[in-house]
C-alpha positions as CSV (number, residue, x, y, z in Angstrom):
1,X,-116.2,36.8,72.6
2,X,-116.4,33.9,75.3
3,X,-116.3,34.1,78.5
4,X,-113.6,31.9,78.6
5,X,-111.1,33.7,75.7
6,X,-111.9,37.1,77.9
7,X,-110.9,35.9,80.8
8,X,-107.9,34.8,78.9
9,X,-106.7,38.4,77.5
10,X,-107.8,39.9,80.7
11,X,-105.4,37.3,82.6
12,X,-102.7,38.2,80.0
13,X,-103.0,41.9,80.7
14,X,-103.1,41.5,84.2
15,X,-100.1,40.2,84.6
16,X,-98.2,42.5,81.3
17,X,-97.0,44.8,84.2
18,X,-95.2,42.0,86.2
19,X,-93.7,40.4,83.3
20,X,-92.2,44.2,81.9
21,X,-90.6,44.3,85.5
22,X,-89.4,41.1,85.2
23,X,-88.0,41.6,81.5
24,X,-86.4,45.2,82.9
25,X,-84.6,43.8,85.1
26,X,-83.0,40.9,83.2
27,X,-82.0,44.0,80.8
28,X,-80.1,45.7,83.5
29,X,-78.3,42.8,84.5
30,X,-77.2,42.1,81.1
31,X,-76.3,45.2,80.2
32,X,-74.0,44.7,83.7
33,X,-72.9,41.7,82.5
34,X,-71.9,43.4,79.5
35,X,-70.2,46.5,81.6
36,X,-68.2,44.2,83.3
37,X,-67.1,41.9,80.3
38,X,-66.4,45.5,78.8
39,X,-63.7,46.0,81.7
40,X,-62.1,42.8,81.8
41,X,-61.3,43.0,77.6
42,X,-60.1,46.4,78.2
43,X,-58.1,45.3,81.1
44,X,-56.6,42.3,78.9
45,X,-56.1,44.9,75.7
46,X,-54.7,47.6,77.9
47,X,-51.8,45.5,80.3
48,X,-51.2,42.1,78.1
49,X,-52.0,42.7,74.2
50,X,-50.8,46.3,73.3
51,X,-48.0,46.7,75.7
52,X,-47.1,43.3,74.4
53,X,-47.1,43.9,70.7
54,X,-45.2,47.3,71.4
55,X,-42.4,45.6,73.1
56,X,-42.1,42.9,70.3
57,X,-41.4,45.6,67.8
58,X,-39.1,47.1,69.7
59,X,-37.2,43.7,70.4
60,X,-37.7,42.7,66.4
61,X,-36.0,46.1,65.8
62,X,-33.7,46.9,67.8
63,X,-32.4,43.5,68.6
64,X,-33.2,40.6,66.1
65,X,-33.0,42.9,63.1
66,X,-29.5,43.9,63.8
67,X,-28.4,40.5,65.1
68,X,-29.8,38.6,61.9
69,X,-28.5,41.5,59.5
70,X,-31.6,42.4,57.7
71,X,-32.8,45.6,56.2
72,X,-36.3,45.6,57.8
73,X,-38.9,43.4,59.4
74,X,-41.5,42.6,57.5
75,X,-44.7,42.4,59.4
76,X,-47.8,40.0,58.2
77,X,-51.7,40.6,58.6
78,X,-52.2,38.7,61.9
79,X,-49.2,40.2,63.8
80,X,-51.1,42.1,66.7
81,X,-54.1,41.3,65.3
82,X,-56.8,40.8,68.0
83,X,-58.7,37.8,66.5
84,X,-60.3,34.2,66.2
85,X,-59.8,33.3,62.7
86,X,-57.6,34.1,61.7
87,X,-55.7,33.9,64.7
88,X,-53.7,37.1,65.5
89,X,-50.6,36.2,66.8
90,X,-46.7,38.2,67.4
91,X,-45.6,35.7,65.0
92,X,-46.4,36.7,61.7
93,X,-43.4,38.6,60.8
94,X,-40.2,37.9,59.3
95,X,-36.6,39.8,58.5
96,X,-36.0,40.6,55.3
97,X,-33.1,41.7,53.6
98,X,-32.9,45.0,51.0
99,X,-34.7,42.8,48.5
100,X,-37.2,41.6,50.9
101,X,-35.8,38.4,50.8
102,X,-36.6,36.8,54.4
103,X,-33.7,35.9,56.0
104,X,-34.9,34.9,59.4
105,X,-39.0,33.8,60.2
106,X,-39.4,33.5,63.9
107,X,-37.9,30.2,65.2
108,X,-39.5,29.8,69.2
109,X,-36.5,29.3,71.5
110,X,-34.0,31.3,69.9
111,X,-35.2,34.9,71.7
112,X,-36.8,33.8,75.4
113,X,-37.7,37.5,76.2
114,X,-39.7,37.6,72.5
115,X,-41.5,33.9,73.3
116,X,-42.7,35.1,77.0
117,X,-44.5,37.9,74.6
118,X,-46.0,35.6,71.8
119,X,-47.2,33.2,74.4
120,X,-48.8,36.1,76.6
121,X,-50.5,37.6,73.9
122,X,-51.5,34.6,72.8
123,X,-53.7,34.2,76.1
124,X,-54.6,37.3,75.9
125,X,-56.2,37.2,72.0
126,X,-57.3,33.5,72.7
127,X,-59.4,34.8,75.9
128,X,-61.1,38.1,74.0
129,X,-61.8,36.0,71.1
130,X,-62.8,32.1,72.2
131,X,-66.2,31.4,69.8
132,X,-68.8,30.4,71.9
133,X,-69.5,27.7,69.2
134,X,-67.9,25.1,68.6
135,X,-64.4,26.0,67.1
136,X,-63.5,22.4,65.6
137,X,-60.2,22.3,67.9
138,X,-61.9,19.7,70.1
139,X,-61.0,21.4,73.2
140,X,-64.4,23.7,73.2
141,X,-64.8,26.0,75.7
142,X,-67.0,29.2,76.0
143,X,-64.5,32.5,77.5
144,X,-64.1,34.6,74.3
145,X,-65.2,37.9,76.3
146,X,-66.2,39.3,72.3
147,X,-68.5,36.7,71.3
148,X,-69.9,36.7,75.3
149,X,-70.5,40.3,74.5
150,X,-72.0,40.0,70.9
151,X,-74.4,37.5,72.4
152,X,-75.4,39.2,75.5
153,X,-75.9,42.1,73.5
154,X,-77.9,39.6,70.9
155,X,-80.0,38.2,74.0
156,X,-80.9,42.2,75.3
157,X,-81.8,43.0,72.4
158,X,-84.4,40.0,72.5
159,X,-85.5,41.1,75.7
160,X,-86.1,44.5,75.0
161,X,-88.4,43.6,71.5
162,X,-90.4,41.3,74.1
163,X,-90.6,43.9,76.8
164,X,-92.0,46.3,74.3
165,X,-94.8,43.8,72.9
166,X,-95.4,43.1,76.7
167,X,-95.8,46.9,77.6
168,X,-98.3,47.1,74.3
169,X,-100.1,44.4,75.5
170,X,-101.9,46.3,78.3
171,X,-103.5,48.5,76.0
172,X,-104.7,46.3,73.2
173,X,-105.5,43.5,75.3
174,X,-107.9,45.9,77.3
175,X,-109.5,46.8,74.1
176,X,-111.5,43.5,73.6
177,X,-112.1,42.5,77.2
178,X,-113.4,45.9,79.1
């Protein structure tokens, strides 16, 4: 081995043990990142979204159903679903009479109480589920606390493969130059 390719690896393990501290501590902040994030969905699930939903039914129940004389409200796959695409929403629903017939399919305007809950939750799916990519709506933006998640769980993942190569460095490294 040169001189010059020994020097090399030796310079490489040398400085293994600053670059594992270095990689350590951009773990613990993403996994603080990834804490907090963790807070602020369950914050937005636990005060806007459920307790949202929950008092939708309640209001398609106990007060549209009657009023529109329907047998039951029929509820589709996106009504308090928490998601992108597609899109969960508190207006996927419709009354139905005894033949599930729909009778009435959410009109905005016509129940004030029921559209400050569709747009709240709304905010409240759109902010937990934003893609951080492009989302073809021309108004791109990069919130959605899931996909932040996904990515800075992505990203520590990344950082903990390289921080064990690092940490194996030391040892192989100082094999061929000592």
């Amino acid at each position: 081995m040169s001189d010059e390719t020994a020097a090399k690896l030796r310079q490489m393990r040398d400085i293994a043990p600053e670059q594992s501290d270095a990689l350590a501590n951009s773990i613990v902040q993403l996994e603080d990142q990834i804490d907090e994030l963790s807070e602020q969905a369950l914050a937005i699930e636990t005060e806007i979204t459920t307790p949202d939903e929950a008092t939708a039914v309640i209001i398609l129940e106990t007060i549209i159903l009657p009023a529109k004389g329907g047998d039951h409200v029929s509820y589709g796959a996106t009504f308090g679903d928490i998601s992108w695409s597609p899109k969960g929403n508190l207006t996927d629903w419709e009354i139905q009479d005894i033949f599930n017939v729909p009778i009435y399919i959410y009109n905005a305007g016509d129940y004030p109480d029921l559209d400050d809950l569709v747009d709240d939750y709304a905010f409240g799916n759109d902010y937990l589920t934003r893609p951080l990519v492009s989302s073809g709506l021309g108004s791109e933006a990069s919130y959605g606390i899931y996909p932040t998640i996904v990515n800075l769980n992505l990203g520590k993942t990344y950082l903990t493969n390289n921080k064990t190569k690092v940490d194996a460095s030391v040892s192989v490294f100082s094999g061929y130059i000592d």
